[in-house]
Every structure is written in C-alpha cells, then in structure tokens.
N, C-alpha and C positions, 0 to 999 in steps of 0.2 A: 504494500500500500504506500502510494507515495508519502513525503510528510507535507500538512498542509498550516498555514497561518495558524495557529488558534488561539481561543480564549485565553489568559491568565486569570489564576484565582493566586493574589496578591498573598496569603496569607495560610502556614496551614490551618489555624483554626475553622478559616472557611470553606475549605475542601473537606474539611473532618463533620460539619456540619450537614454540608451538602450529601455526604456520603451516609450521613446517618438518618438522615432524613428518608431516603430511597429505600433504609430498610426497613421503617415504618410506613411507607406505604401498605395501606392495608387494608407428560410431557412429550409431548409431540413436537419434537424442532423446529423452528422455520427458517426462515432466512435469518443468516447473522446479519448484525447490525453496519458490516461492513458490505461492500461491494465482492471483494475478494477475500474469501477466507481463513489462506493458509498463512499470512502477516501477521506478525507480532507489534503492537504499538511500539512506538520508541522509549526510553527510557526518563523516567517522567511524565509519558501519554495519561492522559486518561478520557475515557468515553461512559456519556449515560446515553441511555436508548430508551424508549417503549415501545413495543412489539406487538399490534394487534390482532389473533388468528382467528379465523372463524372456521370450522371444520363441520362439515353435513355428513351422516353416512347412513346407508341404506340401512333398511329394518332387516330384522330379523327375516329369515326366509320362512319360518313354521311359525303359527301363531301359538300365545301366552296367556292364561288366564291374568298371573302374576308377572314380575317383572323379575325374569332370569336372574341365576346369581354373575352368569357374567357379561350381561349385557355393557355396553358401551353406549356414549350419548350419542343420540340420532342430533342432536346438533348440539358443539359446544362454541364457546369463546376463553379465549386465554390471553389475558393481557399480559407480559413479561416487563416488568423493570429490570434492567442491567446494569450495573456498573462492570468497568474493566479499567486496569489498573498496569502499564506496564514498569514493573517493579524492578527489571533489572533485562540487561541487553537481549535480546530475545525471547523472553518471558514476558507474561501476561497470568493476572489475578482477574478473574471476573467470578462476580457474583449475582444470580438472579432468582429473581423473586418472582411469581406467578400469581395471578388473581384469576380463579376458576368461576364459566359459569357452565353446568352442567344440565342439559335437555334429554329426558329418556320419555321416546312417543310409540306406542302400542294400540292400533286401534282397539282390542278388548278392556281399554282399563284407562282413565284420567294419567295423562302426562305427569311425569314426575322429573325431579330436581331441585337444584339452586346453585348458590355462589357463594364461594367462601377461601380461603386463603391456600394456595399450592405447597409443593414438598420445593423447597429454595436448592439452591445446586452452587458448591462452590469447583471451579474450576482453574486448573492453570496449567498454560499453553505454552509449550517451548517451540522456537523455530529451529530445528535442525538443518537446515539447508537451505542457504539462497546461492543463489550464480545470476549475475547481471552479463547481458549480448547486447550486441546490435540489434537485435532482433526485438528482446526484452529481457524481464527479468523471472526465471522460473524458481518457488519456493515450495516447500515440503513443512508441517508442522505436527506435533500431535498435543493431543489433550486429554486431561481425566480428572477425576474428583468427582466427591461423594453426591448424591442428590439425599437431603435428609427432610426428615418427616416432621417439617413442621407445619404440613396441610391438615384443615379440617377434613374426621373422619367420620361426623353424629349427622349427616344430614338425614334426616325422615321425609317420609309420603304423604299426605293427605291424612291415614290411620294413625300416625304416629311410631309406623313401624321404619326400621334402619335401612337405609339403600344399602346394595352392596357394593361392595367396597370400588366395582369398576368403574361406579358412578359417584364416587364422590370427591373432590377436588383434592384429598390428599392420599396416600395409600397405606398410609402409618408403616412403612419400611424403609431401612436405608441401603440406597443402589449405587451401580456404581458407573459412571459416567465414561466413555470410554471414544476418543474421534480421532481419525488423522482426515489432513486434509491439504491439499496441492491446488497452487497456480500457475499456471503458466500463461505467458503475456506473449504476443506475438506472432498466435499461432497462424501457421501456412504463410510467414513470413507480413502478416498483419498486423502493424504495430496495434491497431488499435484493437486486435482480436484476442480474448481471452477465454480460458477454459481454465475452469474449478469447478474440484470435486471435492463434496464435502463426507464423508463418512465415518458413521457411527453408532453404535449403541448403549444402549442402556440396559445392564444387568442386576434384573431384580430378585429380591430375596422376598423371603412372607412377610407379610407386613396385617393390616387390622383385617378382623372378622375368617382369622387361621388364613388367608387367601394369597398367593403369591402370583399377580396376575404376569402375564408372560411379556419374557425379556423382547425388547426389540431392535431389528438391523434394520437401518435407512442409508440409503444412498442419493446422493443427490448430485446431478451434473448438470452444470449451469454455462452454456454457449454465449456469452454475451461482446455488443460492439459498444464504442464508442464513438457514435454521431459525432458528437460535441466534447470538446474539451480546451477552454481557455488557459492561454498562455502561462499563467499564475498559477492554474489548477485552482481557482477558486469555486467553479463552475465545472461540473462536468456533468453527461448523459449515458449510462450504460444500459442495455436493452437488450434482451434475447432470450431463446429458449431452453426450458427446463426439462429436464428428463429424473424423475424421481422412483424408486423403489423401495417400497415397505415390508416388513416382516415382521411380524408380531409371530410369537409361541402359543402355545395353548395354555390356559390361566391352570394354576391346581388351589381347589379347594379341600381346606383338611384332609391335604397329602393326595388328594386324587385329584388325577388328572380330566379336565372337561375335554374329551377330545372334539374337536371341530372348532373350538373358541378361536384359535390364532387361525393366520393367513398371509398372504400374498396379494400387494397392489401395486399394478404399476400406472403411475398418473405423467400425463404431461401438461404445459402451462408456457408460460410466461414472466419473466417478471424485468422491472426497469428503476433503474436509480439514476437519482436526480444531485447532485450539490448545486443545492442553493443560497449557498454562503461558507466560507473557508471554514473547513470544517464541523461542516453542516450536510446531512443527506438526508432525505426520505427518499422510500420506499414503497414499490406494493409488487405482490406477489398474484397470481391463479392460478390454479393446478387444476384438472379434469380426471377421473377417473376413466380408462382405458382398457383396462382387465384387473380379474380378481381371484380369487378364490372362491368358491361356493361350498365351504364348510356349514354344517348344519347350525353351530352357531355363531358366526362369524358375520363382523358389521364390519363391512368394507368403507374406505373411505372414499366417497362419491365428490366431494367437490373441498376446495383448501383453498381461503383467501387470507392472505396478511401484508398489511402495511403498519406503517412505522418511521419513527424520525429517530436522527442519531447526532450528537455532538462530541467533536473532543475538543478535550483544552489540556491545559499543563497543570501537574499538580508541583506544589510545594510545599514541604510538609518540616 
C-alpha cells in the first residue's frame, strides 16, 4: 500500500482516547479496510474503519415446525469497528469489534432474532515478503489471533425460549483466526493492474449451548484497475471483479455431528474503492451466489453487500 498524507493526532493521550472509545462502541469477513490486503501499515500507521455487511441466505430446503438447532440467519447485518495499529516495521495490531443483527424466517412459525454485541478478534499481521519492479511491487503476509467470546449469547423468541447458538451474535467460544494473503501490482505488465488474494479461516472450538458450530475456509480473489489515480495519491479509483469461495463444516451439537449443516459456495461480485481525501477510502462491495451445496440443512449464502469508510493517521504515543 503506498504511504499517503495523513492525519496527526498531536498527543498520545489523544490517540489513547480515541482508541478506547472504538472499544466501547457498543464472522463472516468482508473486505479489508484497505484496497490491497497483503501490506502492512508503516511504523507508526494507524487506521479506524466501519464495515457494513448485509448477508441474505436461502431457507432451509425441508420445512420446520420449530427453528432448527443449526439454523443460520436468513438475513443478517454486521457492522465491524476496526482499529489497526502498525507497531513495529512490518507488523500490524488490529482489533475489531462486531455489532450483530441476526434474522431467522420460516414460513411455519413468526420470524425470530435481534442484535446484540459480537465475539471481538484481536489480530496481528506480519509482512514477510515484499520485492519492488518496474512492473510493480509484489507482497506476501500472514495473520492470526484469537477471536474471543465477548458476544451476547441469551437472545430468546417471542416464548421466551433460547435461540440456538447459530443464531445468536456471539458463540461463547474462543477461535482461532488464521489468513495469508498476497498482492501483486502490475499484472500482464499493467501498472495499474492488481490481483489479491485474501485467504483464511476460522477454527472453532464448542462454545454456548454444548454447540461447536463448524470451522470455516474463505477465499477470496479480487481482479481490480485503476481508472484514476492522482499524482499525490490523494485520490484514487480501484474497480473490478470478485471471485469468492466458502466453506463452512458441519456444526456438532453435544458431541454429535449435524451432518448436512456445513457446505460449499461459490459467489461472484464486484467491488470498487474510492480515496476521497489522503488517507481516506470508502468502499462497497456485491457478491451473487452462483452455486452451492444442497445439504439437507445447509443455508447457503445467496447474496453479500458491504460498504464502508476507512482512515489512517499517525499515532504518537
């Protein structure tokens, strides 16, 4: 990522502030907050984000009196605070915070859900590899760190009875976070052509209501140009298409296995980023569902929208 202008926060009390604030505000990946993934901020960087994802997924294929133990929301939203923090030359500290709202719709029975606070994830991303050409600059990085359970797990139904656990915004277990992820600039000799690929999982353990719902692999490769980019880099336009693959396991309740629960999805999309001021980007993402899986209880994901704005400035602490 190149380095751009940015903010100063004159003081660290004010950065320590700011920072504590984000985490009173008060997982399904989407796009990072950056253009390009596999970059490490510079030493000193720091960036906040909010991340807004809207996720639809097709019902159940067999009808339900009651609502499955491992049902998944037919429509959720997750809004993500971020901070990231580069602590030291090729490293990166981020931490994010999740605000879940959670839709499970059944034609046999009143819609259930709510919103309530997610399982936070702290991470940190080493860059093992960059090489600068003519061409461009291609980098290599990996990341990991715990995702821990500080989401709510009490939400109830209209009866006052407990959702299960696949539908409630936190999972009461602690997982483990797990990405590498590459860019390369210049491809087929186009400065202004880029390809990243982001991959990763999530490796979960049992967490509330005995339920260990099943670990997930995501890949995601992202083709994008550069129409526009001013001389300064204060302004830039990145644009192009998505190719994503999902995998979810199959969830185990008190040690037994739900077979049919997990699956396979592959969606395509689009997505385009904007700087509209030195170190400043929004974003927005669409994804389409293209094929799936057809397990008997398996809720694929039929459509993925996220947008979002991102800034970094300098910390001084």
């Amino acid at each position: 990522m190149r380095l751009r202008r940015l903010f100063r926060i004159g003081s660290g009390k004010r950065a320590l502030l700011a920072f504590v604030a984000l985490l009173c505000v008060s997982t399904t990946r989407a796009q990072s907050p950056a253009p390009e993934t596999a970059p490490s901020l510079f030493p000193g960087g720091g960036l906040i984000s909010y991340n807004s994802i809207f996720t639809t997924r097709g019902l159940m294929p067999e009808p339900f009196a009651n609502t499955p133990a491992t049902a998944r929301p037919s429509f959720a939203h997750e809004g993500d605070f971020t901070f990231t923090w580069g602590f030291y030359r090729n490293f990166d500290l981020t931490i994010l915070v999740p605000i879940v709202t959670n839709h499970f719709e059944i034609t046999s029975a009143p819609t259930v859900g709510g919103t309530g606070l997610g399982d936070a994830m702290v991470l940190a991303k080493y860059r093992f590899y960059r090489r600068d050409s003519q061409r461009g600059t291609t980098q290599a990085s990996v990341t990991l760190g715990p995702k821990i359970p500080t989401g709510q797990t009490d939400l109830t139904d209209s009866t006052g009875g407990l959702l299960p656990a696949s539908l409630q915004p936190g999972s009461g277990s602690t997982d483990l976070f797990l990405a590498a992820n590459w860019t390369y600039t210049g491809l087929f000799n186009v400065k202004r052509l880029v390809a990243d690929e982001d991959f990763h999982t999530l490796l979960r353990s049992q967490g509330t209501q005995q339920t260990r719902l099943g670990s997930d692999i995501e890949s995601r490769f992202w083709l994008s140009y550069r129409p526009y980019e001013s001389k300064n880099v204060a302004r830039e336009w990145f644009v192009g298409p998505v190719l994503t693959w999902l995998h979810s396991q199959d969830d185990r309740i008190a040690g037994v296995t739900q077979n049919g629960s997990g699956g396979d999805v592959l969606l395509v999309g689009i997505t385009t980023f904007i700087g509209v001021r030195p170190g400043m980007h929004v974003w927005l993402g669409m994804d389409w569902d293209v094929a799936h899986s057809t397990g008997a209880l398996f809720m694929p994901t039929r459509r993925h929208i996220s947008f979002g704005i991102t800034q970094q400035f300098r910390l001084h602490f």
